[in-house]
N, C-alpha and C positions, 0 to 999 in steps of 0.2 A: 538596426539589428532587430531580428523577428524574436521577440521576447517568448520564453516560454509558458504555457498554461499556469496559471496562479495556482492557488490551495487546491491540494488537494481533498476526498470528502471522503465521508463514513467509511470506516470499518465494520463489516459486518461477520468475522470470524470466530465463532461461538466457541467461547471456552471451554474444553471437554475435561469428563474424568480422568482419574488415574494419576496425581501427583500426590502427595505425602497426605495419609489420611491422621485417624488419631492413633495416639501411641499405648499401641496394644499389644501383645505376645511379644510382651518385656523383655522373656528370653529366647527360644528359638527362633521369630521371627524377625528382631532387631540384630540379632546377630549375623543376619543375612543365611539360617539354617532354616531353607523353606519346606525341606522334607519332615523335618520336625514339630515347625508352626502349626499346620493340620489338627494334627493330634492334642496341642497343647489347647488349641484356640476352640474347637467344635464341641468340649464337651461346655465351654463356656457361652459359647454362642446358646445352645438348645437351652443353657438358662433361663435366657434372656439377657447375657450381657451384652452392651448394645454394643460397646469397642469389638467386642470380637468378632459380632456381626459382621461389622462394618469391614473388618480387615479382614475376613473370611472372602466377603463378595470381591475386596481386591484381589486378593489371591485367584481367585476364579478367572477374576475379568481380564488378568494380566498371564493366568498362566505359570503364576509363582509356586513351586511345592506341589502343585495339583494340576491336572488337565484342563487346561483353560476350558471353561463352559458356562456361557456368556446367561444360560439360563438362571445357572446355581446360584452366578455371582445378582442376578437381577435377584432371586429369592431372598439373598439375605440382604442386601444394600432393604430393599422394602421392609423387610425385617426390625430392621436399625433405625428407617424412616420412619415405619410408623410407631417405634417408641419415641422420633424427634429429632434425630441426629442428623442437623444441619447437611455435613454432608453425604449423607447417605439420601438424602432427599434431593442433593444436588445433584449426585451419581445417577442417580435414579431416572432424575430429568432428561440427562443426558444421553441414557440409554432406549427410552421414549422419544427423544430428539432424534437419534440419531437411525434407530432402528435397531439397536442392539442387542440379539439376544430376544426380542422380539416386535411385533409390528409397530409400524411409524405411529404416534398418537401423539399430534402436534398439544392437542387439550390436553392429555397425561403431563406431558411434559410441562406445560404451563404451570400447572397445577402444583409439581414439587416445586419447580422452580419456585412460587412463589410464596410456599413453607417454607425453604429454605433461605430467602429475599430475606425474609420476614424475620430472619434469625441472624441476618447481618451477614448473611453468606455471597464475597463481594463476583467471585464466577457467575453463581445466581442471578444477581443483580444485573450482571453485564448481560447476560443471555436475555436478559428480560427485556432489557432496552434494546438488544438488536430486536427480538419478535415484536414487543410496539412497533419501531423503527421501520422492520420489513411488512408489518402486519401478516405475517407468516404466523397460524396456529388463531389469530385473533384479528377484529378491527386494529387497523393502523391507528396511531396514537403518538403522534411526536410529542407531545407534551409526558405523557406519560415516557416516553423513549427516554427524555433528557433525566424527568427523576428519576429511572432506576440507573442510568449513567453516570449521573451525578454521586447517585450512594455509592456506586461499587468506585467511583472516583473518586471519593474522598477516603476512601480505606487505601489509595494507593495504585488502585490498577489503571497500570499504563495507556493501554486500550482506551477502557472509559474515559481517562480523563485525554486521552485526543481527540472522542468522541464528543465531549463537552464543548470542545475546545471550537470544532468543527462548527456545533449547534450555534454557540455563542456568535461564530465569525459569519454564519451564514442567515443567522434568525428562525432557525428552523428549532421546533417545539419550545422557543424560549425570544425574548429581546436581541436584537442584535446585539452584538457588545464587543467591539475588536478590542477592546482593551482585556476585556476575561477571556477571549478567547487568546488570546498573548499569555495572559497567565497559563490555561489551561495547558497549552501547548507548551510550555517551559519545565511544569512538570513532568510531564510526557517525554519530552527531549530527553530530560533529565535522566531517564531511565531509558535512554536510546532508541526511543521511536524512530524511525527513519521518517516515516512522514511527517512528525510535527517535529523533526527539524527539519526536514522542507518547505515547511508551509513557517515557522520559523522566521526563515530565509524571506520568504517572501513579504510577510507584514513588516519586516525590517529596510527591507529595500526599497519597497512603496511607501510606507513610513504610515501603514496600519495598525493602530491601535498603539502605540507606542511612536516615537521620534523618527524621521528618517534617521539610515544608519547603515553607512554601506559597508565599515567592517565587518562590523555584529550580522550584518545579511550575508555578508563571507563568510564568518564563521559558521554560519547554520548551514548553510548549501555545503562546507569543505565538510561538516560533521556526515550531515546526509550522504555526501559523495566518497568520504571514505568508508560507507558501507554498502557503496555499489550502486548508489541510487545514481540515473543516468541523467535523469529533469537536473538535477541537483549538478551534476560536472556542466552541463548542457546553459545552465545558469551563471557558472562561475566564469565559463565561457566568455560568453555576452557580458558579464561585468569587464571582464578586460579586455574584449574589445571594442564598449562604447568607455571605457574610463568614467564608468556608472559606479562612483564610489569606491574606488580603486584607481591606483593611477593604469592611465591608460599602456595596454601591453599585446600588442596583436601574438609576440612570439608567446607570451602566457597560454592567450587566447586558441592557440590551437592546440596547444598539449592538451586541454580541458574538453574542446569538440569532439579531439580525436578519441576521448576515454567516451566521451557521450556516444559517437557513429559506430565503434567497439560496438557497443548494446544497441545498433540499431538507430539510434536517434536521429529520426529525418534532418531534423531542423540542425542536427550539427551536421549532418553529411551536405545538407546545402551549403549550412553555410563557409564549412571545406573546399566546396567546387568554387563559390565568389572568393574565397581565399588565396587559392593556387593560381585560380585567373588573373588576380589582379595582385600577384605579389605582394600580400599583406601578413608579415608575419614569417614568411617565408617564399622561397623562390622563386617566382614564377613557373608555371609549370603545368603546361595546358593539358597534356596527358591525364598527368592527377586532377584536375580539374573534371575535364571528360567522366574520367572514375566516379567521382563522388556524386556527380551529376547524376549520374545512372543508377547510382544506386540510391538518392533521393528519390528519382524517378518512379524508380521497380518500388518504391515506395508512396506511389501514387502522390508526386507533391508537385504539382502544380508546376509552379514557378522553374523549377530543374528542368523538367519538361522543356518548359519554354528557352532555356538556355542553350540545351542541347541540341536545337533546333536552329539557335544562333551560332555556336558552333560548328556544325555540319554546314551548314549555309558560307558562312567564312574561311571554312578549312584550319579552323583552329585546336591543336590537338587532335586532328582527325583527319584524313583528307577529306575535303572538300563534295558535300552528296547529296544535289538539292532533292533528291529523293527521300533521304532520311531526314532531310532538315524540314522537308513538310510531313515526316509521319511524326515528327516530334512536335512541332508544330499541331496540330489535331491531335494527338496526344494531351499537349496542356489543353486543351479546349477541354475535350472530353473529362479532366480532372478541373474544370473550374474555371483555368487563367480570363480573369479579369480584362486584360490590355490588348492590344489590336495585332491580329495575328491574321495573314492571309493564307486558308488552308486551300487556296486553287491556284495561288501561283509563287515565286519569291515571295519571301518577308520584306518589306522596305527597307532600302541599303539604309535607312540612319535610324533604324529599330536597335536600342540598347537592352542588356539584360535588367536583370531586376537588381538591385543594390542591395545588398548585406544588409 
């Protein structure tokens, strides 16, 4: 069985503004009365009260009550910052990150961000360690990557702490460590990461950092796969049809490929065409076989290549085309294939395909 790609690696998707800020215009604004809020909150704001600030620039940035205007909302979020309000120094980053409202200034953005780091603000934190990470705005810095991942993953966020989890499994800005990166990743699951119950899946099966353990490696991959993740169906796959930890079950084994080849998945569409070939699981059926092959193929994979070229050669599912069966033939060349292919004349009558 051609196993699928191990762990997956970093998340680099920057947390942005605009979820619950602090709890300000107590009444027309909490009441969801945003024509009202304006008026209650602005004369507070020009105080200097910093809540009102803050929930004034939301209003702005979102369009609540007022004409979205991404300027007005950057004046007051800076407002609220620079009396200290975590997130308005966060808002702020964001809008410097991202260009909002006005021009990109990766430094700007740093800059709140790390007022706001500073304040325990765990968005912050996380944005901080993707720009270490990517070295986007500043010198790259895994180490630095991991501690501000680390903080904003010990407040709970998801992200970060897959991001740890990652670091941990790979040794990147930190010690290797499959056993924390198993932790890290359990958290993360825990609040339904699809990836680190993928990758999950995967230290349970190889028996990284924690015990082999082919249910527990079922479970991670069924978690991941019932939220669409294809590695993950593509995985549960191959569990039952090497009897990798599960009893062995080729009819399992294709309900699983089929949800994987659904999304694309080469490596299940191959191994669908050696499926129907060789009646594994289900009927024989050179047809579907042909099918899957082809569309492994049209997926530049090698090995289907090389099948389809045995097929057309033999006349199986196909009629018989030693024309097509050397464009297929030079085809898997041209994608890779490894094994002994004649593209000037027949393949040798006792050339086999490639095996599951």
């Amino acid at each position: 069985m051609n196993w699928k790609k191990g762990a997956v690696g970093l998340l680099f998707a920057l947390a942005s503004a605009g979820a619950a800020h602090a709890d300000v215009g107590r009444n027309s604004y909490d009441r969801g009365d945003f024509k009202s809020a304006p008026d209650y909150l602005r004369p507070l704001a020009n105080k200097g009260d910093i809540e009102a600030q803050l929930k004034l620039g939301q209003m702005y940035e979102q369009g609540d009550g007022v004409e979205k205007n991404l300027e007005q909302a950057l004046r007051w979020y800076r407002k609220a910052a620079e009396q200290g309000s975590a997130e308005a120094q966060f808002n702020l980053g964001t809008m410097y990150d991202q260009g909002e409202g006005i021009a990109i200034d990766k430094g700007a953005a740093i800059q709140w961000y790390k007022k706001a780091a500073a304040q325990g603000h765990a968005n912050a934190q996380y944005n901080l360690g993707v720009m270490y990470d990517t070295g986007e705005g500043m010198v790259q810095d895994k180490a630095q990557a991991f501690l501000w991942y680390r903080k904003a993953a010990e407040q709970g966020d998801a992200d970060a702490q897959y991001n740890v989890g990652v670091m941990f499994d790979q040794g990147d800005g930190t010690g290797k460590d499959k056993s924390q990166a198993v932790i890290w990743y359990l958290k993360a699951a825990g609040q339904g990461k699809i990836e680190a119950q993928y990758n999950l899946g995967i230290m349970y099966r190889d028996g990284e950092g924690v015990g082999k353990d082919g249910p527990q490696a079922l479970f991670w991959f069924r978690k991941a796969a019932d939220q669409g993740d294809a590695d993950a169906e593509y995985n549960i796959g191959a569990m039952y049809a090497d009897g990798d930890g599960v009893k062995q079950d080729d009819a399992e084994a294709i309900i699983w490929f089929l949800k994987a080849a659904g999304q694309n998945d080469v490596e299940a569409e191959y191994n669908l065409g050696v499926m129907f070939r060789d009646g594994e699981g289900v009927a024989k059926n050179a047809v579907q076989a042909v099918y899957w092959f082809e569309r492994a193929a049209g997926h530049s994979y090698a090995d289907a290549a090389y099948n389809l070229g045995i097929m057309y050669r033999d006349g199986d599912g196909v009629p018989a085309n030693s024309a097509k069966a050397l464009e297929w033939f030079r085809k898997a060349k041209s994608l890779g294939y490894q094994g002994d292919t004649d593209d000037g004349q027949d393949e040798p009558s006792d050339a086999k395909s490639i095996p599951i």
